[in-house]
N, C-alpha and C positions, 0 to 999 in steps of 0.2 A: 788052317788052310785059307788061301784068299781067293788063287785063282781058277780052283776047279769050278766052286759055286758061280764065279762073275762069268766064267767061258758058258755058261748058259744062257746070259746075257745077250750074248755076243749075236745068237741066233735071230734077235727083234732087230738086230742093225749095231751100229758102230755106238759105243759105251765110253763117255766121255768122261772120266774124275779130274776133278780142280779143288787140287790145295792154298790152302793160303790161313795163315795165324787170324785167329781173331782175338786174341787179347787175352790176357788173365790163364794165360799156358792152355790157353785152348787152339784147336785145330776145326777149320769150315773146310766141309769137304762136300762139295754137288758133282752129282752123281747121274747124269741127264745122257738119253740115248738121244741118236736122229732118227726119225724117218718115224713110225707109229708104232714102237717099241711099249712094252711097259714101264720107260722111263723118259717116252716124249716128254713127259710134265717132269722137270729136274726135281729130284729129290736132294735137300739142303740139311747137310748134318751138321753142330757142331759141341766138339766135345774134348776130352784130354787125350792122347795119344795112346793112354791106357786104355779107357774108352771105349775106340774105338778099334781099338786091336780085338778087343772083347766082342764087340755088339755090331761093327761096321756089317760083316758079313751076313749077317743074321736078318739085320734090318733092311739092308736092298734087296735082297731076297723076300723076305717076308712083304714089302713094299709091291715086288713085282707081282707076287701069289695075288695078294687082293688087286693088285690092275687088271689082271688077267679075271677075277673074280668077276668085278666089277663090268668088265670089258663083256662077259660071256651073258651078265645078267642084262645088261641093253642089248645084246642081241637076239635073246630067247624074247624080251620083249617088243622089240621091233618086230621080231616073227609074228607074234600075238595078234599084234595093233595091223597086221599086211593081212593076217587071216579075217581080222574082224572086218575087214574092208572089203574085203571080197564078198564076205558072209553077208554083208549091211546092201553091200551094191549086188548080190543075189536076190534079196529078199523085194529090195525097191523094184527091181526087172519084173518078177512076180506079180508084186503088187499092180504096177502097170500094166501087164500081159491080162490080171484079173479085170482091174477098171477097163481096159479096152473092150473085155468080154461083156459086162455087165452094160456096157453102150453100146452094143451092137444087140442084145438080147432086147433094150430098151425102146430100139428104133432111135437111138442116136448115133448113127452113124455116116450122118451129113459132112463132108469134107471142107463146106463151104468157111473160108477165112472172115468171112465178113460178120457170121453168126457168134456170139456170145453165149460161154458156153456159162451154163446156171447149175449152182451144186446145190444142194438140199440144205437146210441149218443141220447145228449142230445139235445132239440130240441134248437138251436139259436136264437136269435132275429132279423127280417129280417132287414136290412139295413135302410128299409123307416121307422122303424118305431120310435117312439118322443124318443124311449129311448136308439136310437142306440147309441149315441154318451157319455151317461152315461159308458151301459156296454160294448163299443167298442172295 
């Protein structure tokens, strides 16, 4: 069967095949869809007539499974990397809604532009402790 499996194809957009001899009784056969099919990227076979009588079928299909694969595994992670963004830009909101609070409890909550605003050091590591001698 050739053309039941390739009319599946047909569905990502228009399914281009181009013959042409390469040499030594072999057959180049690219196998490239338009549009953002799983064979936007041409797939380039070449082989003996035998071949690909055999395997042609098998391997664009098998070809399109993994684009689709592939295709599905960047999107589940795109989804991820949108959640974490949200999740990172929920947590910063927070964190600012908190310092805002902690500056008004302080009696700093002078509006004035002209004032410099002064944060606290960072707290050290006391001398006794196991890791003084890392961050020393």
């Amino acid at each position: 069967m050739f053309f039941v499996p390739i009319e599946k194809l047909l569905e990502g957009g228009t399914v281009k095949i181009e013959l042409s001899r390469a040499g030594n009784g072999e057959i180049r056969v690219i196998t490239s869809q338009q549009g953002e099919g799983a064979l936007a990227i041409p797939l380039p076979l070449t082989a003996t007539a035998e071949e690909l009588d055999k395997q042609y079928v098998e391997l664009v299909t098998s070809f399109e499974r993994e684009r689709k694969s592939l295709a599905d595994q960047l999107a589940q992670t795109a989804a991820v990397l949108e959640a974490a963004k949200k999740v990172s830009g929920t947590a910063a909101t927070k964190a600012l809604v908190k310092s805002a609070g902690a500056e008004e409890v302080c009696g700093n909550t002078s509006n004035d532009e002209d004032e410099e605003v002064q944060t606290a050091p960072a707290n050290k590591p006391d001398a006794g402790t196991a890791f003084s001698g890392i961050f020393g």
